[in-house]
C-alpha positions in Angstrom: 13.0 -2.5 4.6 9.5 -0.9 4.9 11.4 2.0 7.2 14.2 2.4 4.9 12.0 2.9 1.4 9.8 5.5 3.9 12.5 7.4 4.4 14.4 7.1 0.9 11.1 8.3 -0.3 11.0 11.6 2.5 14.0 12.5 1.9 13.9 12.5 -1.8 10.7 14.9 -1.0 12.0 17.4 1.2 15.4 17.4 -1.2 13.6 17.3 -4.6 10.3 18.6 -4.4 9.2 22.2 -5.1 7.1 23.3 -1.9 4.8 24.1 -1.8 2.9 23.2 -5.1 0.6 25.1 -7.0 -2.4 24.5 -5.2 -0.4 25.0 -1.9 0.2 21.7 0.0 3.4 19.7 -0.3 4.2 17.0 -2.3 3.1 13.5 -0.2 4.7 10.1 0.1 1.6 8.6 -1.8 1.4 10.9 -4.4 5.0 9.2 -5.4 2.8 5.9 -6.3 3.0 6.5 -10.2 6.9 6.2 -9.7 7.0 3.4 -8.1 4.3 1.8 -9.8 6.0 2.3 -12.7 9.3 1.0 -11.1 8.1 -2.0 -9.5 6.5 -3.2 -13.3 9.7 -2.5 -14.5 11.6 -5.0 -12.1 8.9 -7.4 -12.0 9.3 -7.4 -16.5 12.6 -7.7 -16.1 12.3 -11.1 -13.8 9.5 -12.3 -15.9 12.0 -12.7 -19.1 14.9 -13.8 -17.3 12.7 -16.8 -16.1 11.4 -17.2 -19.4 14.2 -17.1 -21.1 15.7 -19.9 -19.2 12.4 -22.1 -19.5 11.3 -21.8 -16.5 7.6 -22.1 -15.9 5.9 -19.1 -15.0 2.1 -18.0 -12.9 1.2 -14.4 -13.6 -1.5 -13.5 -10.9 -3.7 -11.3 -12.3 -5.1 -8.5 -9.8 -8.3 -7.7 -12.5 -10.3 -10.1 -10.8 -13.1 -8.5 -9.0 -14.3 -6.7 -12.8 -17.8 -7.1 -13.7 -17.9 -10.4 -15.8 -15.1 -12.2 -15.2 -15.5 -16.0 -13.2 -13.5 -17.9 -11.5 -12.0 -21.1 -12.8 
């Protein structure tokens, strides 16, 4: 799967992307990560209330863990 998202990705760069950009370089795989940050919150929402909705019990890991202040418990 990791292949096939690298080059959905790739292509979806050389097809869609202006090149070169302003400052010169091309547009990079990891510069995509707003996108699919933004897409992966989306599905993972989306999962969230459908469990919820039908009761079921749900963990949310939280990924904030290592800020100043905050224990463990």
């Amino acid at each position: 799967l990791l292949d096939q998202a690298r080059h959905h990705w790739d292509n979806l760069i050389h097809h869609e992307a202006p090149a070169p950009l302003p400052d010169g370089g091309p547009l990079l795989r990891g510069e995509l990560a707003v996108l699919v940050h933004h897409l992966s919150n989306a599905i993972a929402e989306k999962a969230r209330e459908e469990l919820l909705d039908k009761k079921y019990n749900v963990k949310i890991e939280g990924t904030l863990h290592n800020l100043p202040g905050h224990q463990e418990s």
